[in-house]
C-alpha positions as CSV (number, residue, x, y, z in Angstrom):
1,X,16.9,8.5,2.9
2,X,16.0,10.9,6.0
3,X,13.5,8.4,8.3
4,X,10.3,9.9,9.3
5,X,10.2,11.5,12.7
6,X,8.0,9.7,15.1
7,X,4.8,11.8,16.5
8,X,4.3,13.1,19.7
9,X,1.5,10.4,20.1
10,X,3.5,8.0,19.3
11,X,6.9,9.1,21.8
12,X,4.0,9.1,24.7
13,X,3.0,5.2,24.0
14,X,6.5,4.1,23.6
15,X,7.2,5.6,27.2
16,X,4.0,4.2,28.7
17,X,4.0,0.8,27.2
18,X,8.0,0.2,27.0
19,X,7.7,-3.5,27.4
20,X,5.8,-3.6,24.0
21,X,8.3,-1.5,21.7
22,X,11.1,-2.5,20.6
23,X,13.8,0.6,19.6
24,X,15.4,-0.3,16.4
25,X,17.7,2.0,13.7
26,X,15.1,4.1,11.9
27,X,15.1,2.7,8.5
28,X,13.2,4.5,5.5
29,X,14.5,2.3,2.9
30,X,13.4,-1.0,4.5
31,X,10.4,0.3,5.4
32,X,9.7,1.1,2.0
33,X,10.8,-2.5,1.1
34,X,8.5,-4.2,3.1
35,X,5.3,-2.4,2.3
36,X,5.9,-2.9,-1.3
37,X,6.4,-7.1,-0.7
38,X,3.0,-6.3,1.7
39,X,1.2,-5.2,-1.2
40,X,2.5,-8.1,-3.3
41,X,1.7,-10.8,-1.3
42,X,-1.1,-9.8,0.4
43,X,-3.1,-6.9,-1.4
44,X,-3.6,-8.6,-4.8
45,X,-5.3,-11.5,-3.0
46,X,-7.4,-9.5,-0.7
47,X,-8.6,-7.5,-3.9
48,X,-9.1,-11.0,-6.0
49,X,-10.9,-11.9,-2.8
50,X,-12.9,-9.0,-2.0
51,X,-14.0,-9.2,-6.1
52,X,-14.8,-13.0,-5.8
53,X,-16.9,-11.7,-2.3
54,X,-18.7,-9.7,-3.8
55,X,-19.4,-11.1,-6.7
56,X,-21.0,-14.2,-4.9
57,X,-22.0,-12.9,-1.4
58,X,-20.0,-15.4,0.1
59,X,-19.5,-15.0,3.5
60,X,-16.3,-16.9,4.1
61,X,-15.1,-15.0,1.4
62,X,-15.5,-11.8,2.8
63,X,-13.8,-13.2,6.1
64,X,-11.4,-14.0,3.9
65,X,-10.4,-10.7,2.3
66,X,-11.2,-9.3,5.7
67,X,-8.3,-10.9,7.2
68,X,-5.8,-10.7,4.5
69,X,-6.7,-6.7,4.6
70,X,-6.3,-6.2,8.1
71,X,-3.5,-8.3,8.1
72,X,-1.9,-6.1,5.3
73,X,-3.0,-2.9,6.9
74,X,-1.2,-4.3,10.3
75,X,2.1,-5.0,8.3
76,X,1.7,-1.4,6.9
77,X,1.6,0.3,10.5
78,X,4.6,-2.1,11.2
79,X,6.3,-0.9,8.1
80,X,6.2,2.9,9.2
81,X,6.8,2.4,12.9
82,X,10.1,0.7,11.4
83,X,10.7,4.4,9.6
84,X,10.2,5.9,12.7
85,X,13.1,3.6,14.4
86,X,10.2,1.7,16.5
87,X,9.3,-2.1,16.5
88,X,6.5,-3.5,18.2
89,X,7.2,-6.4,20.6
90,X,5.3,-9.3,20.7
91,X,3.3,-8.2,24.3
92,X,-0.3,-7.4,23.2
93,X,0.8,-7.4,19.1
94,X,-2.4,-6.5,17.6
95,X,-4.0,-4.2,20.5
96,X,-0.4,-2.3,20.2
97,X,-0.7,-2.2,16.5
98,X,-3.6,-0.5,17.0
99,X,-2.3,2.0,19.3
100,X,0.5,2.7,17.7
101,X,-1.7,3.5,14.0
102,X,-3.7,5.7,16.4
103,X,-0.6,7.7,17.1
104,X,1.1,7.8,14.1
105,X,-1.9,8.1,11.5
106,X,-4.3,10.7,13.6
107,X,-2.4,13.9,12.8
108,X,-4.7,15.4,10.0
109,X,-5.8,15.3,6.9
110,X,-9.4,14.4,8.4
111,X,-9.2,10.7,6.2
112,X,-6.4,9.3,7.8
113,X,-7.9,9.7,11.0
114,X,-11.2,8.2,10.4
115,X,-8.9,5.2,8.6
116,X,-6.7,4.9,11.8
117,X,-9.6,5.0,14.4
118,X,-11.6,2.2,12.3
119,X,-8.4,0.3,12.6
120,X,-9.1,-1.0,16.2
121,X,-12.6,-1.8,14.6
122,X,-11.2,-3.5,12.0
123,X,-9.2,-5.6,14.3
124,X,-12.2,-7.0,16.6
125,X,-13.4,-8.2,13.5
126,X,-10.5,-10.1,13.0
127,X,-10.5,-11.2,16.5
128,X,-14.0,-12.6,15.8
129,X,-13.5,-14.3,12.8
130,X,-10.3,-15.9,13.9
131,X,-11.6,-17.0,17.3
132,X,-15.7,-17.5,17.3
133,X,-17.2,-18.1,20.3
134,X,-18.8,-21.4,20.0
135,X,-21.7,-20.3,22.1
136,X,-23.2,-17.3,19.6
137,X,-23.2,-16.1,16.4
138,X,-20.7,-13.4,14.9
139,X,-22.3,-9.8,15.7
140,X,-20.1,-8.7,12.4
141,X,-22.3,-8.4,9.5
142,X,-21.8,-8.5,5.9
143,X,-21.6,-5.0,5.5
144,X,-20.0,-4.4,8.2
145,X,-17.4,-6.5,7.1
146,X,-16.6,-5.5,3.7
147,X,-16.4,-1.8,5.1
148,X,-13.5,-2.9,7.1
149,X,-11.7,-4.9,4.6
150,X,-12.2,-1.5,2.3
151,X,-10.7,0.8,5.6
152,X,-7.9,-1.4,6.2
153,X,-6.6,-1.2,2.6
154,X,-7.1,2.4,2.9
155,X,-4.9,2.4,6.5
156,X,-2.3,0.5,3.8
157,X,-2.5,3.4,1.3
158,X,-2.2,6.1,4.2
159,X,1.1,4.0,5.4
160,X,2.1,4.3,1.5
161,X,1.5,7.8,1.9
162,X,3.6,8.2,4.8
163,X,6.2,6.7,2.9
164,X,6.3,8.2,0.4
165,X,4.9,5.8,-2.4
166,X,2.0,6.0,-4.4
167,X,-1.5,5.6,-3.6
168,X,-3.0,2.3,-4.5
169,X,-7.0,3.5,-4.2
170,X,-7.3,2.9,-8.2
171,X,-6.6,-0.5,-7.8
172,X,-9.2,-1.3,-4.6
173,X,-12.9,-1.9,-6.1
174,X,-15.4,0.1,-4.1
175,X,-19.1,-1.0,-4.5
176,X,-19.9,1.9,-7.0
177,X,-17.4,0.4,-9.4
178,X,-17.7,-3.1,-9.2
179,X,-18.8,-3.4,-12.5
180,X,-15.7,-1.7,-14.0
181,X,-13.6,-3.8,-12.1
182,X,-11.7,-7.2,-13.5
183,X,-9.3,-8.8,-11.4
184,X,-6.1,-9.3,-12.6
185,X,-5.3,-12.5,-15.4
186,X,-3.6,-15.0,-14.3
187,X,-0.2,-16.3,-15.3
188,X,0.9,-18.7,-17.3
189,X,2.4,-21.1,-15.9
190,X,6.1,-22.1,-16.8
């Protein structure tokens, strides 16, 4: 499989931030791989989550499916930059993350933009649920929240995109369809 050509954007950062990129053997295949065990693991839950959120209101919930998305969507920009021969270092992780989905994911169409620029939203809300000040309440609200958890598993289906692999937006509940949504039953066990 021919690997996916890294963008300009994306070039630039790795020159101005070479202490946080790691240059690895561009590999399609793996990077295929490792989104599809992404989704797996972590986007069934976050959906299951997200339904059980909104079904209840439940804030911890949402923080819940919140995390697990931008955690996914993380793993997704991870996944491509690994197509693209580039690995992210473990100086700055998640603001570099964020850099590098800018660079790689703001090339049109106009959606994958707006999805990569919410990404470094997306990731202050993670940062705020994952370390609260003990001081003052969370400025992140409910809303606010689930719009996130709903743009980072769109980031996830642009990375599919990129990858050539299907788009997963028929499986993500939006708030117009909740109704028509079930989540998945569960497995017997053995």
């Amino acid at each position: 499989m021919t690997p996916l050509q890294p963008t300009a954007e994306l070039r630039a950062l790795v020159r101005g931030r070479a202490e946080q990129f790691t240059s690895v053997p561009a590999d399609l295949a793996s990077a295929r791989q490792q989104l599809v065990r992404i989704e797996q693991e972590e986007l069934l839950a976050v959906m299951v989550q997200s339904y059980q959120a909104y079904q209840a209101n439940i804030d911890a919930l949402h923080r819940t499916a919140h995390t697990l998305a931008y955690d996914a969507a993380r793993k997704a920009v991870e996944a491509v930059l690994l197509a693209m021969g580039v690995r992210i270092s473990r100086v700055g992780g998640h603001h570099t993350t964020v850099a590098a989905a800018e660079a790689v994911l703001l090339p049109p169409p106009p959606s994958r933009r707006r999805n990569a620029l919410s990404f470094a939203r997306a990731r202050n809300v993670r940062h705020e649920d994952e370390y609260p000040r003990p001081t003052t309440q969370s400025g992140v609200t409910l809303r606010e929240r689930r719009e996130q958890t709903q743009n980072c598993v769109r980031l996830v289906s642009d990375c599919r995109e990129l990858l050539g692999l299907d788009r997963i937006d028929e499986l993500v509940p939006t708030d117009h369809r909740l109704g028509e949504w079930t989540p998945p039953a569960a497995r017997p066990r053995p």
